[in-house]
PAPA-247830 format. One record per residue (C-alpha): residue number from 0; x, y, z. Coordinates in pm, 1 decimal. Each point is the difference from the previous one (the first is absolute). Layout:
# residues N
  pos         X         Y         Z
  NUM         X         Y         Z
...
END
This chain:
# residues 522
  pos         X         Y         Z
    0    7907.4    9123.5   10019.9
    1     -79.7    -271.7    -235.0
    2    -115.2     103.6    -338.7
    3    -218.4     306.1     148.3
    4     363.1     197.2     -91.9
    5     -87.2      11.7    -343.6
    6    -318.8     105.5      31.5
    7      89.1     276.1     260.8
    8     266.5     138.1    -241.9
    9    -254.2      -3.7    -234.6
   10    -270.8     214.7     164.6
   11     290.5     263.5     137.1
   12      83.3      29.4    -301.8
   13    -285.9      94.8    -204.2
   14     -35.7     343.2      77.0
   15     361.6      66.5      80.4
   16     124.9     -92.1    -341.5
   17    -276.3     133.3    -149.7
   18      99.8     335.2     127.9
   19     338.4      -7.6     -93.7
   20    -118.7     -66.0    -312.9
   21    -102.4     339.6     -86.4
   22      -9.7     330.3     194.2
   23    -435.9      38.2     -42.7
   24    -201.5     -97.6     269.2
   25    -249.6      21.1    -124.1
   26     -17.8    -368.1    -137.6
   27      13.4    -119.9     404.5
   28    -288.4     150.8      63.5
   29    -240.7    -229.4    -178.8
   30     122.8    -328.0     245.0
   31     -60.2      -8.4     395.9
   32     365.2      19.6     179.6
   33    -133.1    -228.7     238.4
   34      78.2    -373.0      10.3
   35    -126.9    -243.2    -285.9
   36     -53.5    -335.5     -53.4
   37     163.7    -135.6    -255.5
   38    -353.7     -61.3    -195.3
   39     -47.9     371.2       7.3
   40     338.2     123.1    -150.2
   41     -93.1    -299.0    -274.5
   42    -404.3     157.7     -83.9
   43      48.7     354.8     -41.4
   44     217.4      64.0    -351.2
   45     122.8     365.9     194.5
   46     176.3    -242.9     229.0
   47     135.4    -233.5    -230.1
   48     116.5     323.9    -226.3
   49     250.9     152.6     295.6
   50     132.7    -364.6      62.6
   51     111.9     -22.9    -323.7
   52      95.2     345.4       6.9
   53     234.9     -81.6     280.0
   54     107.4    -249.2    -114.7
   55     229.6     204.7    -240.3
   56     163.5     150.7     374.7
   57       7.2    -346.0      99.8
   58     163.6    -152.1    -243.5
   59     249.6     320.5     -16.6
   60      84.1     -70.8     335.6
   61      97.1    -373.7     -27.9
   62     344.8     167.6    -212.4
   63      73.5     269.3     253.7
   64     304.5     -33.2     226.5
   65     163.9    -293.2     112.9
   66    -299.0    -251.2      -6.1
   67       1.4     127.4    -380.1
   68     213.8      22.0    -285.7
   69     306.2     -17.2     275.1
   70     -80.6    -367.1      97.1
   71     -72.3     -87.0    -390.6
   72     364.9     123.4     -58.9
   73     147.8    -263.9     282.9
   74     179.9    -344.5     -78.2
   75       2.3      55.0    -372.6
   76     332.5     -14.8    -287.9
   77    -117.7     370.5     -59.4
   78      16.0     127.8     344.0
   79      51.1    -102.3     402.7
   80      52.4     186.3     317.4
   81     234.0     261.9     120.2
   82     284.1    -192.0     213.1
   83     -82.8     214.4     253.0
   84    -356.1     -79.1      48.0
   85     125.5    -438.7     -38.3
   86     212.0     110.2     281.4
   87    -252.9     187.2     220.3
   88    -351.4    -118.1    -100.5
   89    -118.7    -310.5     268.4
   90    -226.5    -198.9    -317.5
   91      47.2     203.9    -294.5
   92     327.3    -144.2    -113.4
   93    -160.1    -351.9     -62.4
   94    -160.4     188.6    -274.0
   95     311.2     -24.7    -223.2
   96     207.7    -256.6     186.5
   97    -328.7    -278.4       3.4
   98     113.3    -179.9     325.4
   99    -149.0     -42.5     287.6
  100    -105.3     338.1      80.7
  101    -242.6      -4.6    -268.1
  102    -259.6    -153.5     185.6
  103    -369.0      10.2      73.6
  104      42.7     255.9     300.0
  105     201.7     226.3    -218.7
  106    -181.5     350.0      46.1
  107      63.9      51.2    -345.2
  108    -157.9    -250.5    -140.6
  109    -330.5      57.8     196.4
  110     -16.2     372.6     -75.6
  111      62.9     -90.7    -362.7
  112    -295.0    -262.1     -14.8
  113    -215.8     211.3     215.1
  114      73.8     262.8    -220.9
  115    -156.1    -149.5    -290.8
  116    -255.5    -242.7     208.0
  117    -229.8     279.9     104.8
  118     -63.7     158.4    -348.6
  119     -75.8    -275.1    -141.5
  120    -326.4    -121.6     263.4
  121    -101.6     371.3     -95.6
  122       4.2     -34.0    -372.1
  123    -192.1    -343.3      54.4
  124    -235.1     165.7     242.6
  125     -24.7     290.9    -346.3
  126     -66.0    -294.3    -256.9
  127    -265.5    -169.2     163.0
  128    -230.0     336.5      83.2
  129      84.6      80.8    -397.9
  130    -112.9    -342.0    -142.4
  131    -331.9      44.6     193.0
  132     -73.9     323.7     -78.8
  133    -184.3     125.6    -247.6
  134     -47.3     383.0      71.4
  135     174.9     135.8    -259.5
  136     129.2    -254.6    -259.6
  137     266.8     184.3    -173.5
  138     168.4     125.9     296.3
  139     -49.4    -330.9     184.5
  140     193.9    -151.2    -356.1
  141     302.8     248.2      63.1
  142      39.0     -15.7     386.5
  143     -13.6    -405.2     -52.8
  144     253.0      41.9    -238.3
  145     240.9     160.0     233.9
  146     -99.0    -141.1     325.5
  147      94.9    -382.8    -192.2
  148     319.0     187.0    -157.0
  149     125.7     112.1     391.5
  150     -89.2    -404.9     143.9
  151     172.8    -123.3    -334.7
  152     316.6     182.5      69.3
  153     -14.5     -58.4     400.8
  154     -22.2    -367.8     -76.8
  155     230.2      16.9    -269.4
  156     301.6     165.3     252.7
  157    -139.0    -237.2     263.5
  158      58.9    -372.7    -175.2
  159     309.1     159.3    -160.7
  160     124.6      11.9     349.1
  161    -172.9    -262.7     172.0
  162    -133.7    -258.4    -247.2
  163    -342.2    -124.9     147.4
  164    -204.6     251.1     152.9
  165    -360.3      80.0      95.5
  166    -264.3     100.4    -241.5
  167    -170.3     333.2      99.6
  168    -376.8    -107.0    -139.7
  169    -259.4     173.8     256.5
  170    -281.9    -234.9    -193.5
  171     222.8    -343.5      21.1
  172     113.2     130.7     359.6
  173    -177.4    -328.9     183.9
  174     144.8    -213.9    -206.8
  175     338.1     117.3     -84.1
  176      74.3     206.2     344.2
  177     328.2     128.1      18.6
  178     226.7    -297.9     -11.4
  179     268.3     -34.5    -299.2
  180    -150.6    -127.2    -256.0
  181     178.9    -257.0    -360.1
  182     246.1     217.6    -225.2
  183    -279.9     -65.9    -291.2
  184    -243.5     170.8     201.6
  185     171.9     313.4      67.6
  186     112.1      65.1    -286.1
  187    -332.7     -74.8    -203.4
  188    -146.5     265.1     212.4
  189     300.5     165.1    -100.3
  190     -36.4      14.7    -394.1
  191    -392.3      56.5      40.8
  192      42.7     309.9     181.7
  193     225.8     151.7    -262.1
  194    -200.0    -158.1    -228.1
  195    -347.0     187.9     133.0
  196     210.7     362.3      60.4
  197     123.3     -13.5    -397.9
  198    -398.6     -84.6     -67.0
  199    -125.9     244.4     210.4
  200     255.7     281.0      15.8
  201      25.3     295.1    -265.1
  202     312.1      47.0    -248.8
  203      44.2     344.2     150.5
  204    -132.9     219.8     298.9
  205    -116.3     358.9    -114.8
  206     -19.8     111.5     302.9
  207     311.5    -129.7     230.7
  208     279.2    -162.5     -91.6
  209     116.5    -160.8     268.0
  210    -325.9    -276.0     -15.6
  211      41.5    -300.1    -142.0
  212     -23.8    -112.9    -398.3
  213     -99.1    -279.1    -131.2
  214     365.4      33.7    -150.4
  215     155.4     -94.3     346.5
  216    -255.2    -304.3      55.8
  217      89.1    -133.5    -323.2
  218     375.9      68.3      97.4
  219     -53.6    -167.7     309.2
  220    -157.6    -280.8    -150.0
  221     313.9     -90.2    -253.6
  222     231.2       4.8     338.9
  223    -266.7    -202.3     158.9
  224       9.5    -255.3    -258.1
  225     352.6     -11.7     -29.8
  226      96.6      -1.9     382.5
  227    -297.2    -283.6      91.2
  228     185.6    -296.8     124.9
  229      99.9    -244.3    -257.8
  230    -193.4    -265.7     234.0
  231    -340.7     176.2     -34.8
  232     -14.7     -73.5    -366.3
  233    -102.7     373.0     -43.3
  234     336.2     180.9    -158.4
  235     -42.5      14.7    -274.4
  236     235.6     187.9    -262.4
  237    -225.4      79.7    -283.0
  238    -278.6     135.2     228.0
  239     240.3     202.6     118.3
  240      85.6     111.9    -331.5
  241    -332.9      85.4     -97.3
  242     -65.8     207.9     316.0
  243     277.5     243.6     -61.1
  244     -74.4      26.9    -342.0
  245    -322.3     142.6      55.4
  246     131.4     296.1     183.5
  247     332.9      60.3     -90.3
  248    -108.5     258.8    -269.9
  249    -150.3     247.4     226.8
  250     275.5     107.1     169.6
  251     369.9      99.5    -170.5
  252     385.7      -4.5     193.3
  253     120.2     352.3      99.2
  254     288.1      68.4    -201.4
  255     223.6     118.4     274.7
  256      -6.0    -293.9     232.1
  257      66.2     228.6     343.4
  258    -288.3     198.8     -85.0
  259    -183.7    -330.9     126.3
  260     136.0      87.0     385.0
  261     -19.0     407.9       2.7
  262    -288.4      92.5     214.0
  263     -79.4     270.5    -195.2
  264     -97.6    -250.7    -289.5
  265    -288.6    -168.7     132.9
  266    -241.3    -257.0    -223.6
  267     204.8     -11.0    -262.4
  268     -83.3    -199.2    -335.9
  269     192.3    -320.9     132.5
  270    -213.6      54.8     313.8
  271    -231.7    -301.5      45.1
  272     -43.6     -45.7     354.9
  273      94.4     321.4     217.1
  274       2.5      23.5     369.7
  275     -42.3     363.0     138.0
  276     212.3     156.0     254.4
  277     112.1     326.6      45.4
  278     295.8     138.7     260.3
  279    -261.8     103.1     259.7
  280     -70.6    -217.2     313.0
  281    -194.4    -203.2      40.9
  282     -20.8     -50.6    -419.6
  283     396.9     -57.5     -20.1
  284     136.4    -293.0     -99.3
  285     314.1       8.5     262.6
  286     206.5    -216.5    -256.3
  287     340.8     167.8      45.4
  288      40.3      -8.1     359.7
  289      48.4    -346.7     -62.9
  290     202.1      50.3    -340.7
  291     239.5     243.9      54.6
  292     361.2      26.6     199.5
  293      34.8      63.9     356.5
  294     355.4     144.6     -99.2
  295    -189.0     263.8    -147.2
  296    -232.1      90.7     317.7
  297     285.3     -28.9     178.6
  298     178.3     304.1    -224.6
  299    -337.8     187.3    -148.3
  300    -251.7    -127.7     262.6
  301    -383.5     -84.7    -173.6
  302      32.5     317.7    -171.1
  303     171.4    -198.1    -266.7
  304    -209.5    -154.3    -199.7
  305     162.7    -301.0     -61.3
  306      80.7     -52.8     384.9
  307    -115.4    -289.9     143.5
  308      39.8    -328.9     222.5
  309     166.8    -274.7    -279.8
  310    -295.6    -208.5      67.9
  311      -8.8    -177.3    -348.3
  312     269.9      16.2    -239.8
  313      74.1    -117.4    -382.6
  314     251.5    -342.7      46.9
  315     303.5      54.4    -180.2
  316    -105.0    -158.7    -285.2
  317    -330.8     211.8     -37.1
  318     291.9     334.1      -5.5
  319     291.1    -148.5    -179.9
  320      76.2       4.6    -353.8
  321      63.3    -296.8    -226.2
  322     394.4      65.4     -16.3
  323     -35.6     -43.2     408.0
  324    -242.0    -266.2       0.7
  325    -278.6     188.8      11.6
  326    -314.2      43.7    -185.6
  327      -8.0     328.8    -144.0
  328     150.8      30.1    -362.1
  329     226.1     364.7    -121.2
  330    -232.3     248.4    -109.7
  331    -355.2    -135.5     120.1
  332    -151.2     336.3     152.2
  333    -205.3    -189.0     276.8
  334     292.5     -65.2     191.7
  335      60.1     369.8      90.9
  336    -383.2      53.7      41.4
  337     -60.4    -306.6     222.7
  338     331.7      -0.8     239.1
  339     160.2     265.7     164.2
  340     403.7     -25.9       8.1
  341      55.8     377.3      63.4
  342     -61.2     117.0     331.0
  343     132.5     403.1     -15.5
  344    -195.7     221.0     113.3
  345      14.5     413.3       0.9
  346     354.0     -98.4    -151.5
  347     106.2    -221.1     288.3
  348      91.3    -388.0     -36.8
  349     -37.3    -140.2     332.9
  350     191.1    -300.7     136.8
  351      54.9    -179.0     301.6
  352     162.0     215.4     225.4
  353    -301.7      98.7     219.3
  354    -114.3    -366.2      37.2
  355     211.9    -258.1     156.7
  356    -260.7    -291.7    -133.3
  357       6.2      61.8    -332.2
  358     -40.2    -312.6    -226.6
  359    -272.2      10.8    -345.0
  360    -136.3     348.9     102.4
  361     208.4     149.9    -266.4
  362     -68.5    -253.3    -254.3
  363    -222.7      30.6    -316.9
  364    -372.8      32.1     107.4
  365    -303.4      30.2    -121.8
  366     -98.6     314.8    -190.5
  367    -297.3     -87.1    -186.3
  368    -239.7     184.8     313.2
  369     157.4     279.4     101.3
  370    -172.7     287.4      85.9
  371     122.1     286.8     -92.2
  372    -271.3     249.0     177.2
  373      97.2    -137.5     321.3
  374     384.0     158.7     -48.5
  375      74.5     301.1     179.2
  376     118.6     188.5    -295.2
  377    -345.2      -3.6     -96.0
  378    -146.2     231.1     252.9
  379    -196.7    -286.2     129.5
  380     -65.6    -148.9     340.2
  381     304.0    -213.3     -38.2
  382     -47.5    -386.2     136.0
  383     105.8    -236.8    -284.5
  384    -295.8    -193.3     193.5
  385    -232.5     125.0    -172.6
  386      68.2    -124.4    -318.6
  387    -317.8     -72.1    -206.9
  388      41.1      19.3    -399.8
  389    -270.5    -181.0    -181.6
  390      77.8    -335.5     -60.6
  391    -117.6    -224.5    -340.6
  392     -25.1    -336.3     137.8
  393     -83.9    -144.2    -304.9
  394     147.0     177.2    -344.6
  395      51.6     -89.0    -363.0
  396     334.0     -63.3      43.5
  397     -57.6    -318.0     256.1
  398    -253.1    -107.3    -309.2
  399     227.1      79.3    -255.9
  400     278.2    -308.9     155.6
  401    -344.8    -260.8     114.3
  402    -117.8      57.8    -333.1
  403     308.0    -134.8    -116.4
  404      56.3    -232.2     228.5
  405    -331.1    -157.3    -106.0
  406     139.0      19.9    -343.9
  407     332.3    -188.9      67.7
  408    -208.0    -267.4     187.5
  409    -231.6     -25.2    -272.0
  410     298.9     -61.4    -273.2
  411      -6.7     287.3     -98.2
  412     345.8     144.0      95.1
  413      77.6     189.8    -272.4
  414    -272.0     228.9      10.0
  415      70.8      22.0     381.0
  416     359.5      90.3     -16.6
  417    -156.9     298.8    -264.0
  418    -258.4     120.2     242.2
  419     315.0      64.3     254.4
  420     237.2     111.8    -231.4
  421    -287.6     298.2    -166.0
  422    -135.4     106.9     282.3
  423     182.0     -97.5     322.8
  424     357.0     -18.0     -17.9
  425     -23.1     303.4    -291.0
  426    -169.4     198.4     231.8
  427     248.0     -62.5     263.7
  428     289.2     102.8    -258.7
  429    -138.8     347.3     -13.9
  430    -201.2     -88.3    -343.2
  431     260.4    -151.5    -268.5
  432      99.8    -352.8     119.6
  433     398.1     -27.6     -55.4
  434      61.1    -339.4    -234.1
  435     173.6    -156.5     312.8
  436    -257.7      20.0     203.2
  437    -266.4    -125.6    -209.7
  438    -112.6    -394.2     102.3
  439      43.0    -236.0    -275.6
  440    -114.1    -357.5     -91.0
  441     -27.0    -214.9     273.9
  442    -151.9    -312.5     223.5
  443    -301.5      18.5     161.8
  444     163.5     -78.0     329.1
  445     288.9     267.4     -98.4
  446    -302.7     257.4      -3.6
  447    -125.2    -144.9     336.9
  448     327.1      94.4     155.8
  449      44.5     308.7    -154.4
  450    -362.6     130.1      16.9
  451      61.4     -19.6     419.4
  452     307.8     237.7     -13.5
  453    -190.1     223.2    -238.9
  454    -285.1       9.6     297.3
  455     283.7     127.5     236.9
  456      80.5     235.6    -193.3
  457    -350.3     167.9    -112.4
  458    -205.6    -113.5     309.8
  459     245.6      29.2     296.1
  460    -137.8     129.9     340.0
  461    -374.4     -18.2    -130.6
  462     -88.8    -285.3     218.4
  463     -27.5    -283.7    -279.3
  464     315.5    -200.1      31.0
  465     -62.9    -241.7     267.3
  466    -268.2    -107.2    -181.7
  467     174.9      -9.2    -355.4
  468     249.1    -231.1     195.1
  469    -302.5    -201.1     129.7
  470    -171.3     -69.3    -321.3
  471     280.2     -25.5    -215.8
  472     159.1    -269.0     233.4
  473     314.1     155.9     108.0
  474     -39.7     109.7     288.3
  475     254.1    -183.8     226.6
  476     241.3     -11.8    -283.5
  477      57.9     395.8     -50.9
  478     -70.6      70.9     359.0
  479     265.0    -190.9      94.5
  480     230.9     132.0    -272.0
  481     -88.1     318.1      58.7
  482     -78.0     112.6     328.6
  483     268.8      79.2     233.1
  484    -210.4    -116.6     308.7
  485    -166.7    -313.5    -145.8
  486     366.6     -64.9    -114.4
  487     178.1      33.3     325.0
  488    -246.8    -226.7     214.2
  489     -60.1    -254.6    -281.2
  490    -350.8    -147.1     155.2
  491    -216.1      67.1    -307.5
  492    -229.8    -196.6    -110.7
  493    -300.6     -79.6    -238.1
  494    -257.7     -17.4     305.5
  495      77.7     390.5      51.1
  496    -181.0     151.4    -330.1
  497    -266.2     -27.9     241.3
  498      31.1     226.3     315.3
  499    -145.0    -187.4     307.8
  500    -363.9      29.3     116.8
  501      37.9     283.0     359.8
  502     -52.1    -195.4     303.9
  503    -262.9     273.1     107.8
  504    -201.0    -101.8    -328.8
  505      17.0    -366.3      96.8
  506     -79.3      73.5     379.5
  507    -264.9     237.0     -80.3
  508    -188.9    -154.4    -307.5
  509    -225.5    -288.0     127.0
  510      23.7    -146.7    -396.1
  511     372.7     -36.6      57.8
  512     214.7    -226.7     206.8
  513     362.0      -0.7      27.2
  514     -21.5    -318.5    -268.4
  515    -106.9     256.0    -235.0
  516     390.1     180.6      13.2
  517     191.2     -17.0    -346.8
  518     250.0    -275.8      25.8
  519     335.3      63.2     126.5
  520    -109.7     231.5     281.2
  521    -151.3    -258.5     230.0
END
């Protein structure tokens, strides 16, 4: 296959995500359905236009399921597998225990860099057509603007999780290819991608909110800046700073902090990023097959809509309170809203008397995507499968705590601890802060530890954490503290913040050899 799979994915998928895109036609039937070079998708702005287009499917697609927002949720303090599926599962498991099994021929690991590989050649394949064309300048400006926002964050999830990686530039192709390519690199192309959607991209869509703002670029750029490798030279606090400041006034915090997961709320003021999905195949999201409890398909079958398989669970610590040793304080309303503990259902508590291998299934798990409109009660279809609430990938809230992280690193603690008192930690206290709760004076590194727990407790399940644990430089520490798997085998280590390269991506990229793995898989 060589590198041709990129480009394959990328011609297949022109008109396919284009049409899932929207329900008219109509816009197909300017562009031949026949095969295309890659010099004719790149001259015809039509063309470009559904790539980027699809590119909103695309990009959807890469959280869907287990290669998603499942596989984000492994091997963290916040959250690990089901014991069941470390018991059953031939690679998976390595995921959380980080021993042997988590290796280059892992299945997951390919699916999850394949996942994110083939999007990315497309929006490259987008950005070069766009910076040649000069059909229609102001749409060419806006299309650029979200084709570079789509590589930035592709690139972004990919050196999070790999480190060095390949630079998708179709007009430096010759000379860059597709072999992995200096941290300083990546992550330059990084920053000016955000950099170009905030410059190109509107403040707000009139027409369809789900498109991208310059809001989320500029959101994206202050986590870009903060999360660059300290080795690059590029992180760079006060950038950071300035970033988030520049959009942090267009959008406000919901006042009831649950509304933020109902799917009948969707694009709300916090909103900054939103992924669409509804409970409708193929547009579903399928999160709680893999979040809910197999006790409860075993007693209410997928008609339940919190049934499900224990795939990924919160860690004790991410469901416990303080007084156990926990993370979650007395009164803070996100617990509730985030973790299920209560598992009745049409007035029945189930336990384990139909099941003979019942271990976690009945623990706490998480709550924050449930799906409602897949329960039976409902009058629906009922398959908890098809769960598929919107999802804000990127909210005010997550801005709210960077923005005062930034602060805190700047020397500026003070006025950090205020930003999570007023708005955060108030919010979570149902509007009135009680005096105990409150933070009060302390060290910079005091606020570094207590910012992360804060995270948990705001953020949990969203898919940031493994790489708050990356860039804040703890993740071995709290993995190893916290999660029961990574605890039990004891084989963690620094070298595996980076996931290794897939053997099929060594064997079939010419620009890689297996000298290219991360160290500590060889």
């Amino acid at each position: 296959m060589k590198n041709i799979k990129y480009k394959i994915v990328a011609y297949i998928t022109i008109f396919a995500l284009a049409l899932n895109f929207t329900s008219c036609s109509d816009n197909l039937d300017q562009v031949s359905k026949g095969d295309m070079s890659e010099e004719e998708v790149m001259a015809d702005l039509g063309r470009l236009e559904l790539l980027v287009k699809g590119m909103y499917v695309k990009y959807r697609n890469t959280k869907q399921g287990r290669n998603g927002i499942t596989t984000s949720a492994f091997g963290t303090d916040e959250s690990q597998q089901g014991t069941w599926q470390i018991k059953e599962a031939p690679t998976q498991p390595g995921l959380d225990y980080y021993n042997g099994l988590l290796s280059s021929t892992a299945g997951e690991i390919a699916s999850l860099w394949d996942n994110k590989c083939t999007p990315v050649y497309t929006t490259g394949l987008a950005i070069a057509g766009l910076e040649a064309n000069t059909e229609d300048p102001d749409k060419v400006k806006t299309l650029l603007g979200e084709a570079s926002f789509f590589r930035g964050m592709l690139m972004y999830e990919l050196s999070m999780l790999w480190g060095e990686i390949p630079i998708w530039d179709k007009k430096r192709e010759s000379e860059l290819g597709y072999r992995r390519q200096p941290l300083k690199d990546v992550w330059e192309y990084i920053i000016n991608d955000f950099k170009l959607a905030a410059n190109n991209l509107p403040e707000k869509w009139t027409d369809d909110p789900k498109k991208i703002t310059s809001g989320a670029a500029l959101a994206m750029l202050g986590k870009a800046y903060m999360s660059a490798p300290e080795e690059t030279g590029l992180r760079d606090f006060s950038l950071a700073k300035e970033a988030f400041e520049k959009m942090m006034s267009r959008y406000k915090l919901v006042d009831n902090f649950g509304d933020l997961f109902a799917y009948d709320k969707p694009f709300s003021s916090e909103s900054v990023f939103e992924l669409q999905f509804n409970n409708v195949w193929p547009d579903c999201n399928y999160w709680q097959f893999d979040l809910g409890s197999r006790v409860i398909d075993t007693w209410f079958s997928q008609g339940c809509h919190f049934s499900g398989y224990d795939i990924v669970l919160p860690t004790k610590y991410g469901y416990s309170t303080v007084a156990e040793g926990g993370v979650w304080e007395d009164g803070d309303l996100r617990k509730d809203v985030s973790i299920r503990y209560d598992f009745t259902y049409d007035g029945i508590t189930p336990d384990d008397s139909k099941t003979a291998w019942i271990t976690d299934e009945l623990d706490p798990h998480i709550k924050k995507f449930e799906d409602p409109r897949t329960d039976k009660n409902n009058g629906n279809i009922a398959n908890m499968w098809n769960s598929g609430k919107n999802f804000a990938l990127v909210r005010l809230g997550d801005i709210i705590l960077l923005y005062a992280e930034c602060l805190n690193e700047l020397g500026q603690t003070s006025a950090a601890v205020a930003q999570v008192n007023d708005k955060i930690r108030t919010r979570a206290w149902g509007g009135t802060l009680p005096a105990d709760k409150k933070w009060g004076t302390m060290s910079q590194d005091q606020f570094r530890e207590k910012i992360m727990d804060e995270r948990i407790r705001e953020l949990c399940f969203e898919g940031w954490r493994r790489y708050d644990l990356i860039r804040t430089g703890n993740f071995v520490k709290l993995i190893k503290e916290r999660n029961k798997w990574a605890k039990e085998s004891g084989t963690i280590q620094d070298f595996h913040m980076r996931y290794p390269i897939p053997d099929t991506e060594i064997k079939n990229n010419e620009d890689m050899t297996p000298e290219d793995q991360n160290p500590g898989y060889n």
